[in-house]
C-alpha positions as CSV (number, residue, x, y, z in Angstrom):
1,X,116.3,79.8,104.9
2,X,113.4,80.8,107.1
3,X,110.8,83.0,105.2
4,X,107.9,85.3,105.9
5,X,105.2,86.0,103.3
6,X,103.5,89.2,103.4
7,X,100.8,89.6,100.4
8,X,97.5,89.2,99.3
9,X,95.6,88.3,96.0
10,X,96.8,86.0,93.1
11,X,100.0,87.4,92.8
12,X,100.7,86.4,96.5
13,X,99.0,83.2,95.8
14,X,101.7,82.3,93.1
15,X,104.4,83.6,94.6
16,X,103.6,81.2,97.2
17,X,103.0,78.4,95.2
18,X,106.3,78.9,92.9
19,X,108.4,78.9,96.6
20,X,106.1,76.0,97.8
21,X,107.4,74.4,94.3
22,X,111.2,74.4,95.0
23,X,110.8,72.8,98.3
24,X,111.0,76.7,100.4
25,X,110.3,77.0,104.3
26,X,107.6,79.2,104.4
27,X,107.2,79.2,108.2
28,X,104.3,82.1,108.0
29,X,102.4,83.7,106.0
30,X,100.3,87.4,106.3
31,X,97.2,88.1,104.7
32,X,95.1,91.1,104.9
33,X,92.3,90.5,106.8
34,X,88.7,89.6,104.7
35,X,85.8,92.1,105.4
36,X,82.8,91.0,106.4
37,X,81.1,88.7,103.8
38,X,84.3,89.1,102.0
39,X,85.5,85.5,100.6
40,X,88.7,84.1,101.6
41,X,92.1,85.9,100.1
42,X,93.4,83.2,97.5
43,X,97.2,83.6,99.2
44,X,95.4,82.2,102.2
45,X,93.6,79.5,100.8
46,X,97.0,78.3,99.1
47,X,98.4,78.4,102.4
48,X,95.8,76.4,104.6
49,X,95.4,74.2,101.9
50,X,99.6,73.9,102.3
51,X,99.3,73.4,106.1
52,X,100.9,76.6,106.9
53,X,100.1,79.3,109.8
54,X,98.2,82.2,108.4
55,X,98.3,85.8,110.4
56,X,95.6,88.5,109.9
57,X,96.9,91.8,112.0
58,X,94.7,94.7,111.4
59,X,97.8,96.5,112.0
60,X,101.4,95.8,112.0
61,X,102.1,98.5,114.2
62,X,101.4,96.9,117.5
63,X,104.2,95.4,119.7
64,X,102.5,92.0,119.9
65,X,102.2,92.2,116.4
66,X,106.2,92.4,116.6
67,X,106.4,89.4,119.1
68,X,104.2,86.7,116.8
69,X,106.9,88.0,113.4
70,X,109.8,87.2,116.3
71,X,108.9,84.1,117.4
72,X,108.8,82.7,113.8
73,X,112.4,83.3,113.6
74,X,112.4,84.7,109.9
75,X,115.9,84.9,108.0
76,X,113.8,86.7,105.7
77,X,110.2,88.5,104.3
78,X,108.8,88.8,101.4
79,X,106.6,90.7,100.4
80,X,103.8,90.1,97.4
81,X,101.1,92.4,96.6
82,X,100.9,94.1,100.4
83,X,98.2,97.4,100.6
84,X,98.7,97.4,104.6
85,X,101.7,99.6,105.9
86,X,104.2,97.6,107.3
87,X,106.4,99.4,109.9
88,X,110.2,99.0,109.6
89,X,109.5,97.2,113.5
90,X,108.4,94.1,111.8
91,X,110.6,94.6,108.2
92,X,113.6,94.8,110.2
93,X,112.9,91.2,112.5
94,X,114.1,89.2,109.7
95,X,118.1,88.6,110.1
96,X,118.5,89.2,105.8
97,X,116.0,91.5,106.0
98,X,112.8,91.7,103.8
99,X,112.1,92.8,100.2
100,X,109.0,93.8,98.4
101,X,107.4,94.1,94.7
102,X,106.2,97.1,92.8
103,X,105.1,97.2,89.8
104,X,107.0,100.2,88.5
105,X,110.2,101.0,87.7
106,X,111.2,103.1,91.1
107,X,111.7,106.0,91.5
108,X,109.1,106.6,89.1
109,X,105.5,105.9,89.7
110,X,105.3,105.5,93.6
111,X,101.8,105.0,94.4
112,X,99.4,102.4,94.7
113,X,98.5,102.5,90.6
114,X,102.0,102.3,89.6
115,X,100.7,100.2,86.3
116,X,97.8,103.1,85.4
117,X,99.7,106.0,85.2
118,X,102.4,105.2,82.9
119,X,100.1,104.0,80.5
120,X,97.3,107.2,80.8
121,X,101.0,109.2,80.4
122,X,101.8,107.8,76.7
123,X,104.8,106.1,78.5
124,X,106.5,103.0,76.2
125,X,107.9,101.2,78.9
126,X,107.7,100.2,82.4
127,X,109.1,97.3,84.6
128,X,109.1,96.1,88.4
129,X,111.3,97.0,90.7
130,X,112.5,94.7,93.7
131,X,113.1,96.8,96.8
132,X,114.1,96.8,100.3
133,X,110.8,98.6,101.7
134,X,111.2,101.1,104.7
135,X,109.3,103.6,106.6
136,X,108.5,105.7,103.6
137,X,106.4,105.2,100.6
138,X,107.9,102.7,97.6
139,X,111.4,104.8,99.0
140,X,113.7,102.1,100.1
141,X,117.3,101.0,97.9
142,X,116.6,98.9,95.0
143,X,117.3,94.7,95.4
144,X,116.5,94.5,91.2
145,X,114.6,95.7,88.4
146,X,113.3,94.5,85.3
147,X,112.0,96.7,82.3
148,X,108.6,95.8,79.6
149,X,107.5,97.2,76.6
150,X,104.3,98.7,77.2
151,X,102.4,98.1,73.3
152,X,100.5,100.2,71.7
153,X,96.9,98.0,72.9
154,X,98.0,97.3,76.2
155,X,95.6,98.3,78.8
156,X,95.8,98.1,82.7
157,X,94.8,94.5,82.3
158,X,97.4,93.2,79.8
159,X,100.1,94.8,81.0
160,X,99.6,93.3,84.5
161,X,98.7,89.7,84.1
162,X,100.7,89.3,80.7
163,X,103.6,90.9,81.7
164,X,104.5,92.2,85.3
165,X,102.7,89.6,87.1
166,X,104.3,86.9,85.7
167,X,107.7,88.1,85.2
168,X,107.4,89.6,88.9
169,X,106.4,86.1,90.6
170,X,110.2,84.8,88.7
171,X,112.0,88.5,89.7
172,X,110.6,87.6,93.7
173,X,112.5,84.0,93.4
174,X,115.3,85.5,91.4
175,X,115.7,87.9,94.6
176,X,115.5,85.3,96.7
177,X,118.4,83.8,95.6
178,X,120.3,86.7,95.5
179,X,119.6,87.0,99.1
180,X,120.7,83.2,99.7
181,X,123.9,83.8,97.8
182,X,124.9,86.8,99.8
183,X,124.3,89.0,96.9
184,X,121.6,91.2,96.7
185,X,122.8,94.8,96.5
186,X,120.6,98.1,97.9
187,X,120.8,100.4,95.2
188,X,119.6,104.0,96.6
189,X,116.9,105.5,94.7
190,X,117.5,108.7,92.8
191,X,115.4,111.0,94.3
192,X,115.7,113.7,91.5
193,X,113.9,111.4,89.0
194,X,111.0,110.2,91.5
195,X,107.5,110.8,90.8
196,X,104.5,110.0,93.0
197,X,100.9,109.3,92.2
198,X,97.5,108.9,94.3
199,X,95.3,105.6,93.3
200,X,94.2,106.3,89.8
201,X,90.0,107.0,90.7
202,X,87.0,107.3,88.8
203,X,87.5,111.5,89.4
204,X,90.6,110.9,87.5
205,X,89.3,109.3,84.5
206,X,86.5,111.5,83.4
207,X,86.9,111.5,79.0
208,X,87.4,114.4,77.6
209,X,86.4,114.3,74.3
210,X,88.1,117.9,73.2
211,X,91.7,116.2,73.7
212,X,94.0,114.5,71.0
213,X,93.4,110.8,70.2
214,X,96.1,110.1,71.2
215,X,95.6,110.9,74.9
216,X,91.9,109.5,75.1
217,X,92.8,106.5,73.8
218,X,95.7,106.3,76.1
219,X,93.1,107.4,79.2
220,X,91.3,104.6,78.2
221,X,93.6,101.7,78.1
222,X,95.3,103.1,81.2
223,X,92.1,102.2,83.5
224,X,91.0,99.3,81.5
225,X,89.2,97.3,83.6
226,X,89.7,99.6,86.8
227,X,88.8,102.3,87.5
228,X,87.3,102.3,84.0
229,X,87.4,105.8,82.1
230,X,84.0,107.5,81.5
231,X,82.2,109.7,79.9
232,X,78.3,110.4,80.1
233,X,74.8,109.6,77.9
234,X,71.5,111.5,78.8
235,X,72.7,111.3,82.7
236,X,73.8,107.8,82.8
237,X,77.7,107.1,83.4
238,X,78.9,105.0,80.4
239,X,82.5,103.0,80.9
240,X,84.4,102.7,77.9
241,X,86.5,99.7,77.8
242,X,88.0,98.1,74.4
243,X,89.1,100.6,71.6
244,X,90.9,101.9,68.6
245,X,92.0,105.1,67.3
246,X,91.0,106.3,64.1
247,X,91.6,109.2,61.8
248,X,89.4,111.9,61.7
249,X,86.3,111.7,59.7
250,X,84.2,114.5,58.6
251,X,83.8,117.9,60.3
252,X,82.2,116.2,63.7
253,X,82.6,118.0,66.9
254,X,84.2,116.4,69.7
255,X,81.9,113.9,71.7
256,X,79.9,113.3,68.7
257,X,78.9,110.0,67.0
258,X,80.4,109.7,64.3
259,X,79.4,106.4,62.9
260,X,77.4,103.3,64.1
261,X,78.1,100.2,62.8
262,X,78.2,96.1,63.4
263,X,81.4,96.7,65.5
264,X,80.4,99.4,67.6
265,X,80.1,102.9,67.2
266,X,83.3,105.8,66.9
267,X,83.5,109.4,68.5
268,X,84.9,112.5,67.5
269,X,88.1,113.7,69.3
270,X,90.0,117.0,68.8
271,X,92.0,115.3,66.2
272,X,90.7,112.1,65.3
273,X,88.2,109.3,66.7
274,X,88.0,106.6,69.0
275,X,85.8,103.6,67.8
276,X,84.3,101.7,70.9
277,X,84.4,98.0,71.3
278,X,82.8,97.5,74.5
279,X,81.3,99.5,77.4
280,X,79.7,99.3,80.7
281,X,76.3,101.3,81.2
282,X,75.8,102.8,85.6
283,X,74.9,99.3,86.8
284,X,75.0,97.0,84.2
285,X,77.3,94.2,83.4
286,X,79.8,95.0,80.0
287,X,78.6,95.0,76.9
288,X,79.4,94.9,73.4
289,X,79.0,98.7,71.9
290,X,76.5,97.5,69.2
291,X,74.1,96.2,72.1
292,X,74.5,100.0,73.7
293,X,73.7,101.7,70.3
294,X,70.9,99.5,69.6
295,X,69.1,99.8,72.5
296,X,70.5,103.4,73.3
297,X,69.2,104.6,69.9
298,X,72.7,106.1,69.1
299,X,73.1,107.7,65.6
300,X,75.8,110.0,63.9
301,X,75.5,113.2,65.4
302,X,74.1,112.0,68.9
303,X,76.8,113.7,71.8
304,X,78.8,112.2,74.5
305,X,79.8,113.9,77.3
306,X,78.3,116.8,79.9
């Protein structure tokens, strides 16, 4: 079977390699173009270094665009990690059509920070879905889907690269197959449970101290490492990545310091603390929170916060 590749990153990259691995014909493969000074994309490394023809379109919505995805004579397209909108003009050229990955469990979480929001939203679980894409946004009938427990300490990172990243490179060859055998179904999605969301920004992420733990901690983890929730220290920004939850200690006021010890220091919530591993200072590189309260002269008492 003939296949396209549209994708980008190291989840294109393996995807790639995994159908390079069973012997696939990959007869092209789409990469978003680099910016300038940009380094290569590591899907198109894989595929120069595999001897296969690599496309850049700006935009897939041109008619010669159209002409180049013709003349490969696709069966079918896959696509891995794609942030360029691809028209159902170029979906459609494949003769078994083409399927895409998302990290969510559709209808729920459309949007480009499908992994984010379900953990900033105290959700337990997640998944990937495996869709037939069209003209609208993460709307198209479902190929397959597969669910993961999102833990207690997963953040934006774990949940991604130890969970739906692998287990989505196996769920893209899994549709394959189903797509070989003359099996994969379109499931429609169910409009009346879909839920949208925006990319998850640093404007979204702003700590508020006065909430429950529960929620601050879960802001927290849920943009850990990007975009990386904040909160504020005599005018500088301060990123808060690795964390725990804590009961409440004291009569402390939310945003305070509560304590300051060799493993970091822990803040005062409506309801409890949060004790901060590590951290990111406006500009710096990460650090280890006892670094930050040494040299930031933190002590019980001092406030977080605007």
């Amino acid at each position: 079977m003939r296949i396209i590749l549209i994708g980008q990153q190291p989840f294109g990259q393996k995807v790639l390699e995994a159908l390079l691995a069973r012997q696939e014909e990959v007869v092209g493969v789409y990469v978003a173009p680099e910016k300038q000074g940009q380094r290569p994309d590591p899907l198109k490394e894989a595929a120069l270094a595999a001897g296969l023809p690599v496309f850049q379109p700006r935009s897939y919505r041109k008619p010669e665009v159209w002409e180049q995805v013709r003349s490969l004579a696709p069966d079918v397209g896959m696509m891995a990690y794609v942030t360029q909108f691809v028209p159902e003009e170029v979906l459609t050229i494949p003769t078994h059509g083409t399927f895409q990955y998302h990290p969510s469990l559709l209808p729920r979480h459309r949007g480009p920070s499908s992994i984010n929001w379900p953990i900033i939203q105290g959700e337990s679980r997640t998944g990937l879905t495996i869709f037939w894409p069209d003209n609208g946004l993460d709307t198209g009938p479902v190929l397959l889907q597969k669910e993961v427990e999102i833990g207690d300490d997963d953040t934006l990172g774990s949940l991604y690269f130890n969970k739906l990243f692998p287990m989505g490179v196996e769920a893209m060859l899994e549709a394959l197959d189903l797509v070989k055998a003359g099996k994969a179904p379109r499931i429609a999605q169910d409009e009346a449970q879909a839920t949208y969301e925006g990319w998850c920004k640093a404007e979204d992420v702003q700590i508020d101290w006065s909430r429950p733990a529960n929620e601050v901690y879960n802001l927290i983890r849920g943009a850990d490492p990007q975009p990386g929730a904040w909160t504020r220290h005599e005018g500088r920004m301060v990123q808060i990545f690795d964390c725990t939850k804590e009961p409440a200690q004291g009569g402390a006021a939310p945003g305070e310091v509560t304590r300051v010890d060799d493993g970091g220091f822990a803040v005062a919530v409506s309801d409890g603390q949060i004790a901060v591993r590590r951290l990111r200072v406006e500009g710096g590189p990460k650090q280890a929170a006892p670094e930050f309260a040494r040299s930031a002269g933190l002590q019980p008492g001092t406030r977080l916060g605007d």
